[in-house]
mmCIF file as gemmi writes it, N, C-alpha and C atoms, coordinates in Angstrom:
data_model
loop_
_atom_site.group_PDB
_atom_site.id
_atom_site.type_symbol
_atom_site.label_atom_id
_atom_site.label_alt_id
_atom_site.label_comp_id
_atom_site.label_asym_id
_atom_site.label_entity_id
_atom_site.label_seq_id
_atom_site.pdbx_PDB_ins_code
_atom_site.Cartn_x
_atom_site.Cartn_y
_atom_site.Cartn_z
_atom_site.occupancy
_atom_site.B_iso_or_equiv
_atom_site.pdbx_formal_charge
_atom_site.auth_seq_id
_atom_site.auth_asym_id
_atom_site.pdbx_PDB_model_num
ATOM 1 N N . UNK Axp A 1 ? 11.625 -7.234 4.421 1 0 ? 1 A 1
ATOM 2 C CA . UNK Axp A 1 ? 10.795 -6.131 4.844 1 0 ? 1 A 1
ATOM 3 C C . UNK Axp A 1 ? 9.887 -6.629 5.955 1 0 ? 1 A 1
ATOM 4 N N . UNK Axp A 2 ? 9.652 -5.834 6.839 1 0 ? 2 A 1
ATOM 5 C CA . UNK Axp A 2 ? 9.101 -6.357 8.058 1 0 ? 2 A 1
ATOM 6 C C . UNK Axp A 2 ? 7.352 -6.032 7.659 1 0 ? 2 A 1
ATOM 7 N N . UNK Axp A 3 ? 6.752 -6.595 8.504 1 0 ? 3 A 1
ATOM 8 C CA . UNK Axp A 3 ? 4.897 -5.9 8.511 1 0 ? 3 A 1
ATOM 9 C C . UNK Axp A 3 ? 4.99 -4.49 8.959 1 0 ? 3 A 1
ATOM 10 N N . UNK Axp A 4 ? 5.729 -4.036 9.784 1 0 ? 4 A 1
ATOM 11 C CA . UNK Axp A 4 ? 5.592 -2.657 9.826 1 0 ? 4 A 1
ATOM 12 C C . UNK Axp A 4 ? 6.186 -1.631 8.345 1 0 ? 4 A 1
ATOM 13 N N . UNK Axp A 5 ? 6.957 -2.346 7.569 1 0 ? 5 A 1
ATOM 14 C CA . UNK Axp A 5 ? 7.582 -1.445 6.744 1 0 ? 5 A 1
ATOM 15 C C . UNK Axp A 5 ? 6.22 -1.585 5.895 1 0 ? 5 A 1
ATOM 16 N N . UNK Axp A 6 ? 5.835 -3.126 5.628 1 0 ? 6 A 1
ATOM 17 C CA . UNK Axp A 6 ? 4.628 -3.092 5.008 1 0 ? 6 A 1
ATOM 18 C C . UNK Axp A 6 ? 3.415 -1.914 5.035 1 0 ? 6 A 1
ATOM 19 N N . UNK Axp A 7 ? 2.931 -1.844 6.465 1 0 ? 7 A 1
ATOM 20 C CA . UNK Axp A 7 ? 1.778 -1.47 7.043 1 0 ? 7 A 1
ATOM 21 C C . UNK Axp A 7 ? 2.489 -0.164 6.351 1 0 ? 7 A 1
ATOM 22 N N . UNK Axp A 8 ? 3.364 0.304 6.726 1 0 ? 8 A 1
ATOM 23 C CA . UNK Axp A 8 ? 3.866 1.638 6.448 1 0 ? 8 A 1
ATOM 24 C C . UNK Axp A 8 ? 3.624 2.641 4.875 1 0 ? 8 A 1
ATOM 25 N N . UNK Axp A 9 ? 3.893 1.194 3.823 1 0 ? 9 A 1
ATOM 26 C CA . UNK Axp A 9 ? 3.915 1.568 2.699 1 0 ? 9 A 1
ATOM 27 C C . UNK Axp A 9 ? 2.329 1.761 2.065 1 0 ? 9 A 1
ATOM 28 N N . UNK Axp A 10 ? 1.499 0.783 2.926 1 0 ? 10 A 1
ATOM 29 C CA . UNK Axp A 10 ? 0.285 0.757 2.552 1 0 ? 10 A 1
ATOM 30 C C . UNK Axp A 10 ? -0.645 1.825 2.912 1 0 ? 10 A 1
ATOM 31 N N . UNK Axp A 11 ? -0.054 2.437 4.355 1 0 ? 11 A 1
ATOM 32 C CA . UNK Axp A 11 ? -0.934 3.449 4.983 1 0 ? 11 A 1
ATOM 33 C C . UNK Axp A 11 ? -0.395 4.754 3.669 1 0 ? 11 A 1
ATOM 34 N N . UNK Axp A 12 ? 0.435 5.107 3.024 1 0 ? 12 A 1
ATOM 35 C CA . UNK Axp A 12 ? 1.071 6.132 2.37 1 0 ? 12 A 1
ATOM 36 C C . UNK Axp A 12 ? 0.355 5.954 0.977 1 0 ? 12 A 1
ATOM 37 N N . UNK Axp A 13 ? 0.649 5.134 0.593 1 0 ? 13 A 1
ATOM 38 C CA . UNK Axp A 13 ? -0.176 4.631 -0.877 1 0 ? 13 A 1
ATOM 39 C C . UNK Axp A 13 ? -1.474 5.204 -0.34 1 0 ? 13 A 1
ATOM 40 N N . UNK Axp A 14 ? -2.278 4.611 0.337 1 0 ? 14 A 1
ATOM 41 C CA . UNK Axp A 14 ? -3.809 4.773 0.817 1 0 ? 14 A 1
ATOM 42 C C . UNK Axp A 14 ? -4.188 6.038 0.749 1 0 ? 14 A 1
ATOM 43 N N . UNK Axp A 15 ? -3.498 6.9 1.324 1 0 ? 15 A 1
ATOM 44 C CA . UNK Axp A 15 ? -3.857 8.164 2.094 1 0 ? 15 A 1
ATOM 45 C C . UNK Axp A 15 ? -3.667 8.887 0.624 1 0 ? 15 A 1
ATOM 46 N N . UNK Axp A 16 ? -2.2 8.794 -0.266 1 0 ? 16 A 1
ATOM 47 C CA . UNK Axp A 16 ? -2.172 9.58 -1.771 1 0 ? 16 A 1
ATOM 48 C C . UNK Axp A 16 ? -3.646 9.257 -2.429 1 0 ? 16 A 1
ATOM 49 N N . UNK Axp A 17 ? -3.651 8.142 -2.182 1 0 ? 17 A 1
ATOM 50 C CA . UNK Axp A 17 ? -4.884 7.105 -3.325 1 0 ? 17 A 1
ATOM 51 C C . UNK Axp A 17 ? -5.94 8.13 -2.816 1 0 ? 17 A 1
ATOM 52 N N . UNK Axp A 18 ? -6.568 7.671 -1.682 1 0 ? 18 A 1
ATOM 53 C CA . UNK Axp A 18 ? -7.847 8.801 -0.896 1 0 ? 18 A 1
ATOM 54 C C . UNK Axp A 18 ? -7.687 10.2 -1.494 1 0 ? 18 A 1
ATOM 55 N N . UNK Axp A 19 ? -6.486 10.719 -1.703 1 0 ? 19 A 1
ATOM 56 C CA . UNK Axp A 19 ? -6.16 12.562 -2.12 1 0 ? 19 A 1
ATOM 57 C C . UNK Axp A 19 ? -6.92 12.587 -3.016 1 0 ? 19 A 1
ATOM 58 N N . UNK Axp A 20 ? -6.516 11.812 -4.375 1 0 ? 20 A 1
ATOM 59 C CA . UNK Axp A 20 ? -6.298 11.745 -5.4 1 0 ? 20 A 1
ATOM 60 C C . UNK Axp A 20 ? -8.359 11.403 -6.364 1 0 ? 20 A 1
ATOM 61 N N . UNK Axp A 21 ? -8.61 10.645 -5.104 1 0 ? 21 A 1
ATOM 62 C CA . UNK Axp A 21 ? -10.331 9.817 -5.506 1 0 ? 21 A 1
ATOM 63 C C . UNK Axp A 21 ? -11.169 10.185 -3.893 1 0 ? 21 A 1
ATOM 64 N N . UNK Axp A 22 ? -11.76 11.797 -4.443 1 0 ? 22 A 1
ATOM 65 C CA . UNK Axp A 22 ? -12.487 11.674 -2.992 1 0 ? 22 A 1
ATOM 66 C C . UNK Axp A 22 ? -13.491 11.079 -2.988 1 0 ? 22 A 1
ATOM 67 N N . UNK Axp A 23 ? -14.501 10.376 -3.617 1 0 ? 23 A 1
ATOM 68 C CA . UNK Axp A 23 ? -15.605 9.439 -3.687 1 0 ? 23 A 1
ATOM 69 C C . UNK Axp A 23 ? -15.273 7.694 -3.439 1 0 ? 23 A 1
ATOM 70 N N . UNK Axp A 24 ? -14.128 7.716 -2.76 1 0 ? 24 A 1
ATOM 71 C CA . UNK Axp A 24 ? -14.048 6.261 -2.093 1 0 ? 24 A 1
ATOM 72 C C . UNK Axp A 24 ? -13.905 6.737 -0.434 1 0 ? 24 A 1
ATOM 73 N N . UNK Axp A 25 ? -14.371 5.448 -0.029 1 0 ? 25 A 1
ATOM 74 C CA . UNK Axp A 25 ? -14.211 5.189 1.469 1 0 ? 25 A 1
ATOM 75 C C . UNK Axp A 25 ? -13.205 4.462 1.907 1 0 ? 25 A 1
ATOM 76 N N . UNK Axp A 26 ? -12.722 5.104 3.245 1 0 ? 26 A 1
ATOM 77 C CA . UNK Axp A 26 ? -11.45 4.742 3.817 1 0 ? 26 A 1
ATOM 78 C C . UNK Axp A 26 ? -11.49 3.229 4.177 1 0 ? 26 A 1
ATOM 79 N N . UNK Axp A 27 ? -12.532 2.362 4.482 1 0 ? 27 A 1
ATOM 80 C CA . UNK Axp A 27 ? -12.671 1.292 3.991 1 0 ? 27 A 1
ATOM 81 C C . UNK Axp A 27 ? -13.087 0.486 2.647 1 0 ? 27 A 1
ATOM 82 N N . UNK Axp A 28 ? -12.804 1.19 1.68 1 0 ? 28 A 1
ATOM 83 C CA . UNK Axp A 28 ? -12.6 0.395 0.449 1 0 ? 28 A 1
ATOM 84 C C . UNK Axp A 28 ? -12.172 -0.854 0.361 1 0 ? 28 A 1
ATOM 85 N N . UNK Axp A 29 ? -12.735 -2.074 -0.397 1 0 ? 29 A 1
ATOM 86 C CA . UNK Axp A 29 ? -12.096 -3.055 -0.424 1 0 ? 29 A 1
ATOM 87 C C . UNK Axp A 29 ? -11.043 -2.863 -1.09 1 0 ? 29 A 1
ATOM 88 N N . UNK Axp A 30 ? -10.708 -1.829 -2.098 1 0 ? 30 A 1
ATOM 89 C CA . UNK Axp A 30 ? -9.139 -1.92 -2.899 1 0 ? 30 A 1
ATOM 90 C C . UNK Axp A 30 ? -8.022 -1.694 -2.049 1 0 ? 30 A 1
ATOM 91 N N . UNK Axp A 31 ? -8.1 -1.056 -0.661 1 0 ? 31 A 1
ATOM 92 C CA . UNK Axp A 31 ? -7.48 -1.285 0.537 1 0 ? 31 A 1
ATOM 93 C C . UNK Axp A 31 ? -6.483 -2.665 1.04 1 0 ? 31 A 1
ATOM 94 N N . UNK Axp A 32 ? -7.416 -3.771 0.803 1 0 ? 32 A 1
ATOM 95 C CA . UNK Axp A 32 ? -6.978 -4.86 1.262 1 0 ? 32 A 1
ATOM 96 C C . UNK Axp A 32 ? -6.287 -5.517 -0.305 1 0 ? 32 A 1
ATOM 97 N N . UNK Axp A 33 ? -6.609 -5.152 -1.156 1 0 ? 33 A 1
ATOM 98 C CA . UNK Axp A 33 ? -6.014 -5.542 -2.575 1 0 ? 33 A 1
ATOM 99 C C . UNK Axp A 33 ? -4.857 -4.691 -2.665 1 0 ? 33 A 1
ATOM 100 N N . UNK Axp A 34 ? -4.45 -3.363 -2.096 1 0 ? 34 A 1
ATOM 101 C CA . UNK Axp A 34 ? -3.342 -3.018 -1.924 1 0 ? 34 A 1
ATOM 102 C C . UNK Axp A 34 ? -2.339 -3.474 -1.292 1 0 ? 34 A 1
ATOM 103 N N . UNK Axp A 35 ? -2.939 -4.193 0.207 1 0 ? 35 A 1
ATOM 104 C CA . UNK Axp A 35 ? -2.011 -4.817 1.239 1 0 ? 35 A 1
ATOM 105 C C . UNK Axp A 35 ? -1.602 -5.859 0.038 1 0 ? 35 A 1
ATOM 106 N N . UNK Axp A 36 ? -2.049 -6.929 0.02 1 0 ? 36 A 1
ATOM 107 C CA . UNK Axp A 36 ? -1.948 -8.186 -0.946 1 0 ? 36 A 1
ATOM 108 C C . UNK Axp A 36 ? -0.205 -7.75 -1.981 1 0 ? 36 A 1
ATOM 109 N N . UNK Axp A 37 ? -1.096 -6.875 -2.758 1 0 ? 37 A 1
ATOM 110 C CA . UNK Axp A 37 ? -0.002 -7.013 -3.693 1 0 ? 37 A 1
ATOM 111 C C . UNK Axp A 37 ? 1.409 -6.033 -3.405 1 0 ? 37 A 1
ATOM 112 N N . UNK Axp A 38 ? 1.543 -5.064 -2.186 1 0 ? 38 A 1
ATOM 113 C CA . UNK Axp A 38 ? 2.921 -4.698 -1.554 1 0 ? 38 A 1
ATOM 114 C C . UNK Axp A 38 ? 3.254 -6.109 -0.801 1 0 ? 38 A 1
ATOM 115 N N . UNK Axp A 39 ? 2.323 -6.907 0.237 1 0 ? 39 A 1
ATOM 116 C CA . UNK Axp A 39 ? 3.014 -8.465 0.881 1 0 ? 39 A 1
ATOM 117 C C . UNK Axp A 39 ? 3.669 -8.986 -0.566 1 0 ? 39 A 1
ATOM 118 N N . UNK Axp A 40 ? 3.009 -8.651 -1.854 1 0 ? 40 A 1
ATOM 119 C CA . UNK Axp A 40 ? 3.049 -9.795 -2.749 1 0 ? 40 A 1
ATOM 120 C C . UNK Axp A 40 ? 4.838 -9.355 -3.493 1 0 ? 40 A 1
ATOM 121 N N . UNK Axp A 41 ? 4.743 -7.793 -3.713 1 0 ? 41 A 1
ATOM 122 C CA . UNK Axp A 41 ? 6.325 -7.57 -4.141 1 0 ? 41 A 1
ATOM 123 C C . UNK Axp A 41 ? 7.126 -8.077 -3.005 1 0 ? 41 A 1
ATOM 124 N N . UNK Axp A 42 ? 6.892 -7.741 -1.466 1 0 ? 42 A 1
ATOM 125 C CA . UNK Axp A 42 ? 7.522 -8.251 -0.486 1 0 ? 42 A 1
ATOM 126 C C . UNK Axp A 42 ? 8.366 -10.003 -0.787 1 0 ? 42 A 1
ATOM 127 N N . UNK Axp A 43 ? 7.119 -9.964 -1.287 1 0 ? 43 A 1
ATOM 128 C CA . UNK Axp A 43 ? 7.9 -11.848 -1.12 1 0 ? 43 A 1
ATOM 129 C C . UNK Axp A 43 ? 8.262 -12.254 -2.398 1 0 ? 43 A 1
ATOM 130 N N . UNK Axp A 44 ? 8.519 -11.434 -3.685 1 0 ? 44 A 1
ATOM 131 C CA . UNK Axp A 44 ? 9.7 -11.532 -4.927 1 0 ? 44 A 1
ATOM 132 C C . UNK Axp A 44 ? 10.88 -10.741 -4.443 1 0 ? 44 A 1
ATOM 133 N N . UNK Axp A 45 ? 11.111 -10.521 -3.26 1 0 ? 45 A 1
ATOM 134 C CA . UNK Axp A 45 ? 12.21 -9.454 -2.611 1 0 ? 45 A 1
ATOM 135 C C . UNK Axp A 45 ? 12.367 -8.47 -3.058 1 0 ? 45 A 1
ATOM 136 N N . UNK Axp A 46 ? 11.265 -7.459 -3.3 1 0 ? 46 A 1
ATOM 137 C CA . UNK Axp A 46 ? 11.399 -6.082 -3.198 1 0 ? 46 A 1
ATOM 138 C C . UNK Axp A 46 ? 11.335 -5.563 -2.072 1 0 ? 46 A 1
ATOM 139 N N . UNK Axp A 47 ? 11.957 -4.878 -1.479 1 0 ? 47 A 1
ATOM 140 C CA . UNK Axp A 47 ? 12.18 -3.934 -0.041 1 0 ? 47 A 1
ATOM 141 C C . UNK Axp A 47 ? 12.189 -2.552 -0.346 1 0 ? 47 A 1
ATOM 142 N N . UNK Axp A 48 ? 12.118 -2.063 -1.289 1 0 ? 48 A 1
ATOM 143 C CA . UNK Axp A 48 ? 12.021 -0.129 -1.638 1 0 ? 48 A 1
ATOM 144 C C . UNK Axp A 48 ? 10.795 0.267 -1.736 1 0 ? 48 A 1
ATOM 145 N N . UNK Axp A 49 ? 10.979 1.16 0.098 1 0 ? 49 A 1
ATOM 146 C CA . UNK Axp A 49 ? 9.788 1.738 0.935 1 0 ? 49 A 1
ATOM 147 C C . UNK Axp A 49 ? 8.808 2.579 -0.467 1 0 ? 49 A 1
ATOM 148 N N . UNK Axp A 50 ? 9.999 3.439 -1.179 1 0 ? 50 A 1
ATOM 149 C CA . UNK Axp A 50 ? 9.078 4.19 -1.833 1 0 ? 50 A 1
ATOM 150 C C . UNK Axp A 50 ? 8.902 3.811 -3.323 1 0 ? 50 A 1
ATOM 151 N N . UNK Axp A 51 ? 9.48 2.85 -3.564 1 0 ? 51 A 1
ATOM 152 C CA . UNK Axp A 51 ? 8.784 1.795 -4.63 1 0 ? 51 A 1
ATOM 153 C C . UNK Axp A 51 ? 7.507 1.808 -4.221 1 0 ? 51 A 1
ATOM 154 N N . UNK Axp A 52 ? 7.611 0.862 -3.489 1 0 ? 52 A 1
ATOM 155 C CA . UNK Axp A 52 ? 6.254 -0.152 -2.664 1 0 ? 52 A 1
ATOM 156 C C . UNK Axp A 52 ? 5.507 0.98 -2.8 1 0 ? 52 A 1
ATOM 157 N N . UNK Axp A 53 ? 5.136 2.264 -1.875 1 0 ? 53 A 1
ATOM 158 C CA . UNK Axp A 53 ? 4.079 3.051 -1.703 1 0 ? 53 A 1
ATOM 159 C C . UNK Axp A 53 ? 3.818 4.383 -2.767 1 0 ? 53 A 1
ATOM 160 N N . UNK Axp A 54 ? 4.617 4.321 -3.89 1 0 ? 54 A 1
ATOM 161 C CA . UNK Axp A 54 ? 4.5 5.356 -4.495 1 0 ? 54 A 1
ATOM 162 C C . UNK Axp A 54 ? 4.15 4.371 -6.147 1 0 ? 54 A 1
ATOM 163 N N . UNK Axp A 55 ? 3.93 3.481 -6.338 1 0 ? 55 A 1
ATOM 164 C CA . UNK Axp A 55 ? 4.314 2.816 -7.66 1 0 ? 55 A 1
ATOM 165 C C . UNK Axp A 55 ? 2.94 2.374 -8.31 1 0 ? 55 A 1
């Protein structure tokens, strides 16, 4: 999976997550704890876009 498929899955997760909790900010640190752990399935070789951003 490339950083863009990454970036991709994270911006989608984010934006549901934001729907879902309107009392967080679009800079939330759970933001960067999201990147982390989609890089982190990334590198046990998961590649399913909508795994990754829906899970």
């Amino acid at each position: 999976m490339t950083s863009q498929a990454i970036e991709g899955a994270c911006a989608f997760a984010w934006r549901n997550y934001l729907l879902l909790h309107s009392g967080v900010s679009e800079s939330d640190k759970r933001r960067s704890s999201l990147y982390r752990y989609v890089a982190t399935l990334r590198d046990t070789g998961e590649h399913d876009f909508i795994l990754l951003c829906c899970k």
